[in-house]
C-alpha positions as CSV (number, residue, x, y, z in Angstrom):
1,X,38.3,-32.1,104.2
2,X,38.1,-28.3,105.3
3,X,39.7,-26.6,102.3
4,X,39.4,-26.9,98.7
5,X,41.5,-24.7,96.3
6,X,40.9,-24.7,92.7
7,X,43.6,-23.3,90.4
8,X,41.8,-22.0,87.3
9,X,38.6,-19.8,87.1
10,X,38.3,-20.7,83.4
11,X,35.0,-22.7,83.1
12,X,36.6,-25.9,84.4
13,X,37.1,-24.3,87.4
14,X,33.9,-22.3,88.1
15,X,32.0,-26.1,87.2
16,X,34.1,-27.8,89.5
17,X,32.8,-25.3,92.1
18,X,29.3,-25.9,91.6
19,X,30.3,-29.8,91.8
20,X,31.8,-29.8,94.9
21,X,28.6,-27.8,96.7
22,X,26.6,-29.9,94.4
23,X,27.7,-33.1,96.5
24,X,27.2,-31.0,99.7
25,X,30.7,-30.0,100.2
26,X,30.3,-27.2,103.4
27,X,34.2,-26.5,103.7
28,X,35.9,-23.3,102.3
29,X,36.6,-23.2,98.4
30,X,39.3,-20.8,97.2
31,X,39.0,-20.3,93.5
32,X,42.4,-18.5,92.0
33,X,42.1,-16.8,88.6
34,X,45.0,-15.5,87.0
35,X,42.6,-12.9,85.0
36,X,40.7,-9.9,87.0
37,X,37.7,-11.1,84.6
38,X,35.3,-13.3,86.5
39,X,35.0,-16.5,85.1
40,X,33.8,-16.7,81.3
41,X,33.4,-19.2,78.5
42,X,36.1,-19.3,75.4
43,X,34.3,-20.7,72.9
44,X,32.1,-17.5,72.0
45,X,35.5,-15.6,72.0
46,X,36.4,-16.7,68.4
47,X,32.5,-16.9,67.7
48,X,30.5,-13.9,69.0
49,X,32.9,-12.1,70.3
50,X,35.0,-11.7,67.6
51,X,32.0,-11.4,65.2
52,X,30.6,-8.4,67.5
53,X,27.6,-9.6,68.1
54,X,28.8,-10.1,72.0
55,X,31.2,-8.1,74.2
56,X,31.6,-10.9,76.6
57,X,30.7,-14.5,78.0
58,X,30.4,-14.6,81.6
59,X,29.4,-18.1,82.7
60,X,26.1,-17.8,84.6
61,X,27.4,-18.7,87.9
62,X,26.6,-17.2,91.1
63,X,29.7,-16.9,93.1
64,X,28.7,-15.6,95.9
65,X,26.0,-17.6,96.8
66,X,28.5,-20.8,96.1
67,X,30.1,-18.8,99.2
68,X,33.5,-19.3,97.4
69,X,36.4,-17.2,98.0
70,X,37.3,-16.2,94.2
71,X,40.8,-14.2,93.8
72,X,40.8,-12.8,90.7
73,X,44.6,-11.2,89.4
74,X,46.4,-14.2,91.5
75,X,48.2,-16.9,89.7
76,X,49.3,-20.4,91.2
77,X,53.1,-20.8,90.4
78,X,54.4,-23.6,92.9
79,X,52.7,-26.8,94.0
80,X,53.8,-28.7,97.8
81,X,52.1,-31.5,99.2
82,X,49.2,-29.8,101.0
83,X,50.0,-26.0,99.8
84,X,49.6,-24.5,96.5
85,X,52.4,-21.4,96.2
86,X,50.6,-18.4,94.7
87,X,51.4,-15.1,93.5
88,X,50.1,-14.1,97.2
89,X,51.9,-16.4,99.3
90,X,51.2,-20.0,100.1
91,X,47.9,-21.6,100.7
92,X,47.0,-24.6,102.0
93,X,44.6,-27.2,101.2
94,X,43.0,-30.4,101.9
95,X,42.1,-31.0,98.3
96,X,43.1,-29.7,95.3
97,X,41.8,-29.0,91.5
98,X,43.9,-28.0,88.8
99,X,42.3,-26.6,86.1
100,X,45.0,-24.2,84.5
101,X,44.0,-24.9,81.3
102,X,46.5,-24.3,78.3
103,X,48.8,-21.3,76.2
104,X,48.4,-20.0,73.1
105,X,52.1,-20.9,70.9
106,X,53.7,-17.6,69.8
107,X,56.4,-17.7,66.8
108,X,59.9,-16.2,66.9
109,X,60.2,-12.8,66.0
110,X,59.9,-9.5,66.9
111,X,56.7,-8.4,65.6
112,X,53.1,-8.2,67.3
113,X,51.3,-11.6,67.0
114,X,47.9,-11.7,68.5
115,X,46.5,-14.5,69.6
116,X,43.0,-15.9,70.5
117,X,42.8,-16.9,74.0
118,X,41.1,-14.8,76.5
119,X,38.4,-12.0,76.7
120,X,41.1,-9.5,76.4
121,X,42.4,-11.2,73.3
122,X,39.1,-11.0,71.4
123,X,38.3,-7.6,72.1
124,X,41.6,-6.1,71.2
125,X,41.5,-8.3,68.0
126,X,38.1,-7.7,67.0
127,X,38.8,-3.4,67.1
128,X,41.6,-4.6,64.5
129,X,39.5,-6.4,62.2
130,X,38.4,-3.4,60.2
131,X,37.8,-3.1,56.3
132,X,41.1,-2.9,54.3
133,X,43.3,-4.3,57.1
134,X,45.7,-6.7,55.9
135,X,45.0,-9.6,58.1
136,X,47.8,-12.6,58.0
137,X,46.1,-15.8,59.9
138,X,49.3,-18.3,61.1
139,X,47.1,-21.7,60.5
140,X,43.9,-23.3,59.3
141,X,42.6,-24.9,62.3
142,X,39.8,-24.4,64.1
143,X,40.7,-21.0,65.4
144,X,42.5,-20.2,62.5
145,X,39.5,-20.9,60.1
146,X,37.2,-19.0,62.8
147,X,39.4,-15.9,62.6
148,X,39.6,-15.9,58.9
149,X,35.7,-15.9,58.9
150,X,35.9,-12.7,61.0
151,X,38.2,-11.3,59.0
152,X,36.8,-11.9,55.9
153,X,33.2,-10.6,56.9
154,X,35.0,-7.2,58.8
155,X,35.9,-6.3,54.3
156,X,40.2,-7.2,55.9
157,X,42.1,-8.7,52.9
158,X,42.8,-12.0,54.3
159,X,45.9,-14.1,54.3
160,X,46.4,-17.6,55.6
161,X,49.2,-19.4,56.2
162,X,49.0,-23.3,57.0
163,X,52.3,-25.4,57.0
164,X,50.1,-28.4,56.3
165,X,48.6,-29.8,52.7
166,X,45.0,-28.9,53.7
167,X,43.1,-26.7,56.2
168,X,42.3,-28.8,59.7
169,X,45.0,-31.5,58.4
170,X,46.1,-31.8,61.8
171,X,43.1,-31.9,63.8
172,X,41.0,-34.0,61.0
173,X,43.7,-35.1,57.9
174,X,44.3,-33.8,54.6
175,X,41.0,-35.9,52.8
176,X,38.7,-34.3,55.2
177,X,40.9,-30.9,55.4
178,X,41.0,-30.6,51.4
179,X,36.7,-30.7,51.2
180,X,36.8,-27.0,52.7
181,X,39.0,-25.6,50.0
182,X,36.0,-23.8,48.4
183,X,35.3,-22.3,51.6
184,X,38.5,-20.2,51.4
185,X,36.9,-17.9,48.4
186,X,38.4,-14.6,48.3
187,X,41.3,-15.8,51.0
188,X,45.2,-16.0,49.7
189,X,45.4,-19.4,51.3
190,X,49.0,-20.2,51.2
191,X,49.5,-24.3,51.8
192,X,52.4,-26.5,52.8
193,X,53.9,-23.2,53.9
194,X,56.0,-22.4,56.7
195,X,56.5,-19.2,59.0
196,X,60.1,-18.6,59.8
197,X,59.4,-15.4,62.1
198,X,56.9,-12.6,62.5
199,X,58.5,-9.3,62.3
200,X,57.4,-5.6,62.0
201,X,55.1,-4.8,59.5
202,X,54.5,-8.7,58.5
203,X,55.5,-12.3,58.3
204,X,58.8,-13.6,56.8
205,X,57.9,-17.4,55.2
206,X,61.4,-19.4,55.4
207,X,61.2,-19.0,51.8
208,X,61.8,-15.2,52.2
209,X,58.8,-13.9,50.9
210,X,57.6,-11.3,53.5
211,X,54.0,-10.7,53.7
212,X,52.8,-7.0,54.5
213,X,50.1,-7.2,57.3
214,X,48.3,-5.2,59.4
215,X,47.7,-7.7,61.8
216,X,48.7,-10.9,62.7
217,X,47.2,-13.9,63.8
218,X,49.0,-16.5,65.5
219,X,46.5,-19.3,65.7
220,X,48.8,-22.7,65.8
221,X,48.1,-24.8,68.6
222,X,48.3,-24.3,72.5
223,X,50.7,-26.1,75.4
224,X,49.0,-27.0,78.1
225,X,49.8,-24.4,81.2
226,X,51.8,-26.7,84.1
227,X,55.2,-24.8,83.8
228,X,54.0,-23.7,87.4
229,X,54.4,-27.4,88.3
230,X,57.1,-28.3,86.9
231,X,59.1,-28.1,90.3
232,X,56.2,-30.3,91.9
233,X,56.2,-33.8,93.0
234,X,53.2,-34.8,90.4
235,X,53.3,-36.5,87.0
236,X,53.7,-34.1,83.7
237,X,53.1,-35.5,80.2
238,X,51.2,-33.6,77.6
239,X,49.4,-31.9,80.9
240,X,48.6,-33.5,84.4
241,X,49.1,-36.7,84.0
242,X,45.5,-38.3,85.5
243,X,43.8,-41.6,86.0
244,X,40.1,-42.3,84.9
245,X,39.2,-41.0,87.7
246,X,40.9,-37.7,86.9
247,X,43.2,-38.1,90.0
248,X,46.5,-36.9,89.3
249,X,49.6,-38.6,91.1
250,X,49.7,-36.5,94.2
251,X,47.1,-37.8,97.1
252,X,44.1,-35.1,97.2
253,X,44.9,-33.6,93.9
254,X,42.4,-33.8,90.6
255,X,42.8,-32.2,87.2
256,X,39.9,-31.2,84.6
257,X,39.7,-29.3,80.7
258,X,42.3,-28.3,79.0
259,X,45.4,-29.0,81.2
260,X,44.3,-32.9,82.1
261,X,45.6,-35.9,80.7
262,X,43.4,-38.5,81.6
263,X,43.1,-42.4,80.4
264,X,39.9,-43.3,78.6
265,X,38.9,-46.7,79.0
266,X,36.6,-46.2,76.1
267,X,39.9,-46.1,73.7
268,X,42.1,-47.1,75.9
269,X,44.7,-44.2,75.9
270,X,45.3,-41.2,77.5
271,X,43.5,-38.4,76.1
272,X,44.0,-34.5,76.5
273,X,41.0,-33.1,74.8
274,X,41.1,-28.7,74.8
275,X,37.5,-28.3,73.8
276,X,34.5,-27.0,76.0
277,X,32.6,-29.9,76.3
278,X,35.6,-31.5,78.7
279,X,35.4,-28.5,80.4
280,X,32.2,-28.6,81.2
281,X,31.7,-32.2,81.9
282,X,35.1,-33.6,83.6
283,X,34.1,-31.6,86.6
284,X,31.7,-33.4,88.0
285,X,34.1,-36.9,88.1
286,X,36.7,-34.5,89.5
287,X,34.3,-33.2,92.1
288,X,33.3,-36.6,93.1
289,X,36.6,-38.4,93.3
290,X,37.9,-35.6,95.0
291,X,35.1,-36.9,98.1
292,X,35.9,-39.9,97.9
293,X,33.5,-41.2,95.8
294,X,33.8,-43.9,92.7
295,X,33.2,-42.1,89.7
296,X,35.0,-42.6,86.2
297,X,35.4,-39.8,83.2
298,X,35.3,-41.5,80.2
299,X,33.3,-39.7,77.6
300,X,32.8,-39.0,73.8
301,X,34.6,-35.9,73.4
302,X,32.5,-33.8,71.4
303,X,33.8,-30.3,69.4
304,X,32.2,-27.9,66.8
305,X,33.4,-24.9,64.7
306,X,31.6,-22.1,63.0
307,X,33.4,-21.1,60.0
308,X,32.7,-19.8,56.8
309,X,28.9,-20.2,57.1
310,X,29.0,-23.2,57.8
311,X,28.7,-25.6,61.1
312,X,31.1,-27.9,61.8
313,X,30.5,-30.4,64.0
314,X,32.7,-33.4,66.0
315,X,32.5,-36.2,68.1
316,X,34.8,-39.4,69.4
317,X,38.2,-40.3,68.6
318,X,39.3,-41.1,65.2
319,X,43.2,-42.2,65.6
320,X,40.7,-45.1,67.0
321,X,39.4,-45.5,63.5
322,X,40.7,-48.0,60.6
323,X,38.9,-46.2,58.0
324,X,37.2,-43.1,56.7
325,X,33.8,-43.0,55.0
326,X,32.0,-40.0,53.4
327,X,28.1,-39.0,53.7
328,X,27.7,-37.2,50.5
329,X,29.9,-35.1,48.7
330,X,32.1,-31.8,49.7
331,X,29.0,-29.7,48.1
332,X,26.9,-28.6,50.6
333,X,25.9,-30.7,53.2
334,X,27.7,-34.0,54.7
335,X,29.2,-36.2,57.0
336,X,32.3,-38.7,57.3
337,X,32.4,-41.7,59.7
338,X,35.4,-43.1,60.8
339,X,35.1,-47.3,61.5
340,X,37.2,-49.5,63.8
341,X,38.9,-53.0,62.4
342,X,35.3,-54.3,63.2
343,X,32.9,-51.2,61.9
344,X,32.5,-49.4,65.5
345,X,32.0,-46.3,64.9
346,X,34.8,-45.0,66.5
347,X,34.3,-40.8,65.6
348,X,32.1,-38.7,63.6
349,X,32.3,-35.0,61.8
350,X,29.2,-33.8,60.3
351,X,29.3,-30.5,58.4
352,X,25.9,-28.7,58.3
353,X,23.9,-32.3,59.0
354,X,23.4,-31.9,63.1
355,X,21.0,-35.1,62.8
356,X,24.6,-37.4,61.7
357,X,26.6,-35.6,65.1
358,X,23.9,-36.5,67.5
359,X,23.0,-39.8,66.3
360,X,26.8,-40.4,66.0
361,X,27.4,-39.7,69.4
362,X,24.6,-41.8,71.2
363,X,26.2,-44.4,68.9
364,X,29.7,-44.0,69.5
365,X,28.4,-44.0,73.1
366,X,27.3,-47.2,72.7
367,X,30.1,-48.7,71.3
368,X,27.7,-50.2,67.8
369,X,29.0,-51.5,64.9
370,X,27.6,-50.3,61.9
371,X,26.5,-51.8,58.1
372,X,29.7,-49.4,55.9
373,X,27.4,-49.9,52.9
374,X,24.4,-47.8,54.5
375,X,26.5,-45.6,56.0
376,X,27.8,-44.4,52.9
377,X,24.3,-43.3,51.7
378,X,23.6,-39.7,53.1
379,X,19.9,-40.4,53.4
380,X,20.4,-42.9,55.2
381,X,19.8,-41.9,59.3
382,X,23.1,-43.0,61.1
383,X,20.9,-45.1,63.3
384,X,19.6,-47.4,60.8
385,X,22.7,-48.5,59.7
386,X,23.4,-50.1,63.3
387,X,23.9,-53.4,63.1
């Protein structure tokens, strides 16, 4: 193998860099990067960034020493068996890794909608957020709930809109969702409401209320980014359809973070998982398998949130779960477990109490079953209640 191109210089791709020369790959590495940033991680966007206690978040990586051939500004749009088609003409490869990552979903309408996605994004948002700005957030998911903390703390007046019954009832359920109402305080927090465009000056509900704004937040979910495939000779579901060895379906490709659909034999089904942790791990297996060796990805995907003061952390898979059980009540600090048929813990979400994630995690890791009874008791370590 003499050429390795990597499509994506998001933090996926920069890791998957290191990998390779980690495993003493000497070949040439082209690294294509649809932004003229250099590589940076998106997590402190909606975090620091936004909060203005950071103007950036370069990943640490030493590019030129990794003698890699980085292209910022050039996008991949066409795949071929051995040649990746770029917005600079074809290149060919031995090997290649796809690590587009994902989109941001706009709305209809006419209207600016900002959304929350790269560098660019969250300086141009932030020099918005100023007191008496009439902020309108679309959703109350993680992004969402991170951009109405920013908001709220810049003095903006602060709408959100969330077509679900509770905030984070799509990424954690409406009984988990509903325990952060209080954190809302001092936010119009509009519920089971839906957006039917955004328009100048504001957004129309499809009730026809319009709400004035200043600024608008589009913070609903992302696709993952393979319309540049979709021509290609390679297996699209949900993202690049991958094995557990993150090999996608044509010889010498691999796909890692956000744009990767890989099968976990942990719960045995294909996961896409668009949090920095997958990012930052997958690339190593990629790396690997991509040299031939026998490696397998099949972690505990692990997520956290700062919002509203508060740290929220998660780890596993809890469509694995049968059941839900609280650690302590919404006030203040807590934790909720979700079990398996046969009390695995399956996933974990721990809300200011870091001790329940980690423990959670090496136990989830595992694969334990647990005593439900001390679980339920918040002074109780997660540990002791293994069984």
């Amino acid at each position: 193998m003499n050429r390795v191109v990597v499509a994506g210089a998001g933090l996926a791709g920069v890791r998957s860099v290191e990998a390779l020369r980690a495993r003493g790959f000497e070949g040439e590495i082209v690294l294509l990067g649809q932004e003229r940033h250099r590589p940076y991680d998106r997590p402190p966007l909606s975090k620091a960034v936004l909060l203005g206690t950071s103007d950036s978040s370069f990943v640490d990586s030493d590019l030129a020493t990794l003698e890699v051939d980085f292209r910022p500004g050039v996008s991949a749009t066409g795949l071929r068996a051995g040649v990746v088609e770029t917005s600079e003409g074809d290149l060919p490869y031995d090997g290649l890794v796809i690590a587009t990552g994902a989109d941001p979903i706009t709305l209809p309408g006419d209207g600016q909608q900002h959304v929350l996605r790269t560098l660019d994004d969250a300086l141009e948002l932030r020099a918005r957020l100023v007191r008496g700005a009439r902020v309108v957030v679309i959703g109350a998911g993680w992004i969402g709930a991170e951009v109405a903390t920013a908001a709220r703390r810049a003095g903006c007046e602060v709408t959100v809109v969330e077509a679900g019954p509770a905030p984070l009832s799509q990424a954690v359920g409406a009984e988990l969702g509903a325990r952060t109402l209080p954190w809302y305080d001092g936010i119009d927090l509009r519920l089971d409401t839906m957006v039917a465009s955004v328009d100048e000056g504001g957004v129309r509900l499809v009730d026809g209320e319009f709400l004035e704004a200043h600024v608008v937040v589009t913070g609903v979910g992302v696709r993952p980014a393979v319309e540049w495939l979709a021509g290609a000779d390679i297996d699209l579901h949900n993202g690049v359809v991958a094995d557990e060895h993150l090999r996608a379906s044509l010889p010498g490709v691999v796909a890692v973070g956000d744009c990767a659909a890989w099968w976990s034999r942990r719960y045995g089904t294909r996961l896409r998982v668009e949090h920095w942790d997958t990012a930052l791990g997958a690339p190593e297996v990629a790396a690997a398998t991509l040299l031939g060796e026998d490696a397998v990805y099949d972690p505990v995907p692990y997520f956290w949130s700062e919002q509203f003061g508060h740290m929220v952390q998660y780890a596993g898979h809890h469509p694995a779960g049968a059941r839900l059980l609280h650690r302590g009540g919404p006030e203040g600090k807590w934790s909720a477990c979700w079990l398996t048929e046969d009390d695995t813990l399956a996933a974990v979400l721990a809300v200011d109490r870091p001790r329940d994630l980690v423990q959670g995690r090496r136990i989830i890791d595992a694969g334990l079953r647990m005593d439900p009874e001390r679980l339920v008791d918040p002074d109780v370590p997660l540990r002791d209640c293994v069984v």
